[in-house]
Structure formats: structure tokens, C-alpha cells
N, C-alpha and C positions, 0 to 999 in steps of 0.2 A: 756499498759492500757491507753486511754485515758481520761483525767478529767474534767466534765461540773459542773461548779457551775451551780446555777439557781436561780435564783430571784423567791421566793415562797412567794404568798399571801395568808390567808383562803381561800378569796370570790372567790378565782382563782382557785379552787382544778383541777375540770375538765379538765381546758384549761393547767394545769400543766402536766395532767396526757396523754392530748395527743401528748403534746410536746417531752417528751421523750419517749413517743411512737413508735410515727415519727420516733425519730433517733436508737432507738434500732431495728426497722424495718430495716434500710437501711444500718447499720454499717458495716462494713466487718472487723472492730476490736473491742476487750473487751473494753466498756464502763462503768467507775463507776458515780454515780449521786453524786454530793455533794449538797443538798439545805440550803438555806440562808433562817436561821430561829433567826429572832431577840433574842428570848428569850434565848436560847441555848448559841448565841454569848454576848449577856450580861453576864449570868453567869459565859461564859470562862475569861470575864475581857475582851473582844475584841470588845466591842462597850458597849461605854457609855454617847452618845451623846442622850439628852433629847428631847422628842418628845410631843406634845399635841396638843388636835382638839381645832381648832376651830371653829364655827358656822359651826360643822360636817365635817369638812377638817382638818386631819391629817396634821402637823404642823413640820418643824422641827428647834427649838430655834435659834440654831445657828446661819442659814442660815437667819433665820425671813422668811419663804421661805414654801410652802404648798409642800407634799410629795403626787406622786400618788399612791406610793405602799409601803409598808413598808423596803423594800431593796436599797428604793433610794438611800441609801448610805453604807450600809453595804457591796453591790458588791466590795468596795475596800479592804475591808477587805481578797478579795482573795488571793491575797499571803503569807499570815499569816496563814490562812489556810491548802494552798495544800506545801506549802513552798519550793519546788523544780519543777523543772522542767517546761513543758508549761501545761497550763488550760486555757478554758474554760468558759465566764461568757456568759449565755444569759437568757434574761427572760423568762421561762418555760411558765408562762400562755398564753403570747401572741405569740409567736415562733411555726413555722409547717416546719420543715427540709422534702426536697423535695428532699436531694444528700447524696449520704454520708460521714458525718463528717470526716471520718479521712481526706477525701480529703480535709479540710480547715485547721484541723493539721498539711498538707502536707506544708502548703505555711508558716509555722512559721519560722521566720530569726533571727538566736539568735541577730542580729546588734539592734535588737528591743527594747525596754521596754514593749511595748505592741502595738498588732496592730489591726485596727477596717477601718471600712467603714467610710469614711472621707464625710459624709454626707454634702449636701449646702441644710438644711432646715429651711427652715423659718414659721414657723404655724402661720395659720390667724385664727385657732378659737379659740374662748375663752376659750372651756371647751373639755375632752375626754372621755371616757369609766367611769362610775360608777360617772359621772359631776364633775370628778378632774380636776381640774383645767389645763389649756394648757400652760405653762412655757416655752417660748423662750428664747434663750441663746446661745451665742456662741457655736460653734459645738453640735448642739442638734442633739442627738441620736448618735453619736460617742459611748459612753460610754454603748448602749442599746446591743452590742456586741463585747466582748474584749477579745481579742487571746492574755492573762496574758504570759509573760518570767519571770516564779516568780525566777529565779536565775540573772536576771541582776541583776547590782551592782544599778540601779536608782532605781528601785522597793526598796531592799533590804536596802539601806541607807539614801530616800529620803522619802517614803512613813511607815513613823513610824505610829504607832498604836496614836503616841499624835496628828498628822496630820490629822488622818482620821478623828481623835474626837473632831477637834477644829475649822479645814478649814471650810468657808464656801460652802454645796454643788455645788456652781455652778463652783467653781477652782477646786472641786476634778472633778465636770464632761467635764468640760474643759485639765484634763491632768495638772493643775499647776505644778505641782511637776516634768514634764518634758522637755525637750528641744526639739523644735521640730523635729527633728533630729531623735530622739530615738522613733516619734509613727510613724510604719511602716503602709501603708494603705493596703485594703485587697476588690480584687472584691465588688460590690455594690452586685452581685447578693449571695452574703451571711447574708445579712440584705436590702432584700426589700420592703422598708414602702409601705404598700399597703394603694392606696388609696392617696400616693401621688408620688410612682415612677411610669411612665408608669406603663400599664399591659403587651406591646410590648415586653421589656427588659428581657434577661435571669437572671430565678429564681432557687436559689438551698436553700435557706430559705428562709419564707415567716414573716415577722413583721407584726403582724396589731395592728400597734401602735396608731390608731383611737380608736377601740376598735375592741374586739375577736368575734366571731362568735358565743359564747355562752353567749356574754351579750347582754340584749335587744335592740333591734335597729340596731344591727349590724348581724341581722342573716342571711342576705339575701347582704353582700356588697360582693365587687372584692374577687374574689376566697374563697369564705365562701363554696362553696361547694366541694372544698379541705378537707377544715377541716373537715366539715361535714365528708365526708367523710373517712375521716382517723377515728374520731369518732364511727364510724359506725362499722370498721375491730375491734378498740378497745373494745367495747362493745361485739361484735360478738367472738371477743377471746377466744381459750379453752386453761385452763392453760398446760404448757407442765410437764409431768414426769421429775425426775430431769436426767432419762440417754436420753431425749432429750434435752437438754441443750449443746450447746457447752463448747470444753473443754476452760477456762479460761490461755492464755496467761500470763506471769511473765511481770509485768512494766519493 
């Protein structure tokens, strides 16, 4: 069974819903969804890191730092969560899987802590999707998709529950808590910022980390009619009986 957290916003339901769409379309293995729901993870005691708007931008104290989505920082949280084995972190709303996932399961190296697309991004604009603010930072978007080894011993000893809720965001999305050594890189074409990787370059996910295809302004950019598209088979969907359903594989 493989395991996808997912960075889940309200205003993002759609873009969530064809995100794992997408990959449950293409899977050739049982997939469970785990989503990253603030409210849920406060009450388990797993995040209690204080957040508030200001002048309409979600905030997060610690950092002194604007948040674009509510899971900016809860994704660390994933090991605490699945607590064994490899997962999964990508953001559901803006994420369109064009391969199938197990094939990036495939390249997991227990040598790891975690391993992502070693991105060299530099954002020149001010603002992104829904006019949150554009945040530059050391390895920005590193952290937008992360292949978790929630049984390392870095994960398991260095990444405490007091860490997540105290660091400020841009060390947890920088990897502080690891040595470089331990974050394994992983193809570029499994998180392709659209709109600023070529469109030339081989794609097996699609990031539109500008903004999604279903937020205004963005409905007509680089491969929006992918999405579209896949949108479309979704919508068009007829649910299956449950003896069409494959049989479910043991983890």
C-alpha cells in the first residue's frame, strides 16, 4: 500500500480532488490518501503552533512569516502520522500526476531522510494564487514534494513534535534538522514548476506552483489544459459497483 499525505485547503477542494484523481487513475498499486487537516492535527496534540491574519494573509507567529496555505507547516508532521515506513507528501490542490506513482516509490533509498527535487528557484514576483504572498528562501520548493523515510533514525530522533512547533518555518522548509548527506534528490520531472521549468523538459507531475488551473487568472496558463482535462474524465466519472473495484493488496 502506498501512502500520499496531502496538503489540503477548503478554497482548494477541486484542485484536491483532481489531484488524487490523477494518481488513482495511473496507479498500478493500492493507494491510501492521508490529508493534512489543521483542525484534526490540533486536537491529536500534533500541531500547536499559533496562527493569525493579517490585513487578510494568514500568518504564522513564530516564523513572523505569511502562510500560503494552511499546511505550510503541518507537512512535517508526516512522520508522526504514517510513523513507519516511506510516504508521500505533495500538495493535492496544485499537483496533476501524469506517471504512475509507485514508479517514484521505486527510487526511495532507505540511505535517506527524505528525498525531493533539489530545486534552484529563485521567484521574482511578489505575489501567487489567491495574492499570497511569493516567499523566497533557501531551497524554495524542496519541501512542495517529499519522499518521507519516516523509519530513519533523523526523522525519528531529530524531528520532535517540540521542533515542528517551535522552529521557525523557513529551517523546517530548508531540511534544518538534517545533514546534507541524508536529503536524497529525486528527478526534476516529479515536481515540474510550471511556468518556470521549461515546458521542453520530461514531466511525470505537474506543480503549478503560480497558481492551478482552477483559480482565476490561471485558467488558460502552461499545460492548464492537462488539467482541464483530467477535470473533465473526473466530472464525467461513473461511480464503479464495489465487485468492480480491485482487490486491495496487504501493506
Amino acid at each position: 500500500m502506498l501512502t500520499i499525505v496531502g496538503g489540503n485547503d477548503p478554497r482548494e477542494a477541486i484542485g484536491a480532488a483532481v489531484c488524487q484523481f490523477s494518481i488513482l487513475r495511473r496507479t498500478s498499486k493500492p493507494v491510501r490518501f492521508i490529508p493534512l487537516l489543521e483542525k484534526p492535527l490540533r486536537w491529536a496534540g500534533l500541531y500547536r503552533r499559533q496562527h493569525e491574519y493579517r490585513d487578510g494573509q494568514l500568518f504564522d507567529v513564530i516564523s513572523d512569516a505569511p502562510m500560503s496555505t494552511d499546511f505550510a507547516i503541518t507537512r512535517f508532521a508526516t512522520p508522526h502520522l504514517v510513523r513507519s515506513g516511506w510516504a508521500l507528501f505533495c500538495d493535492f490542490a496544485d499537483m496533476l500526476f501524469l506517471a504512475d506513482v509507485a514508479e517514484l516509490f521505486a527510487l526511495a533509498d532507505d540511505r535517506y531522510a527524505v528525498m525531493v527535487v533539489k530545486h534552484d528557484h529563485d521567484p521574482q514576483e511578489a505575489t501567487k494564487f489567491f495574492g499570497s504572498a511569493q516567499q523566497p528562501y533557501p531551497r524554495k520548493n524542496w519541501s512542495s514534494l517529499i519522499l518521507w523515510n519516516c523509519d530513519h533514525p533523523a526523522n525519528r530522533e531529530r524531528l520532535t513534535l517540540d521542533l515542528i512547533n517551535s522552529a521557525p518555518g523557513r529551517d523546517l522548509h530548508r531540511f534544518g534538522w538534517l545533514d546534507d548527506s541524508e536529503i536524497g534528490g529525486l528527478p526534476t520531472a516529479w515536481n515540474h514548476l510550471v511556468g518556470v521549468h521549461p515546458e521542453t523538459t520530461p514531466v511525470k507531475a505537474l506543480h503549478f506552483t503560480l497558481g492551478a488551473p482552477f483559480v482565476p487568472g490561471y485558467e488558460a496558463g502552461p499545460y492548464a489544459d492537462l488539467w482541464h482535462a483530467e477535470h473533465a474524465i473526473l466530472e464525467g466519472a461513473q461511480p464503479r459497483r464495489p465487485t468492480e473495484w480491485p482487490a486491495l493488496e496487504p501493506a
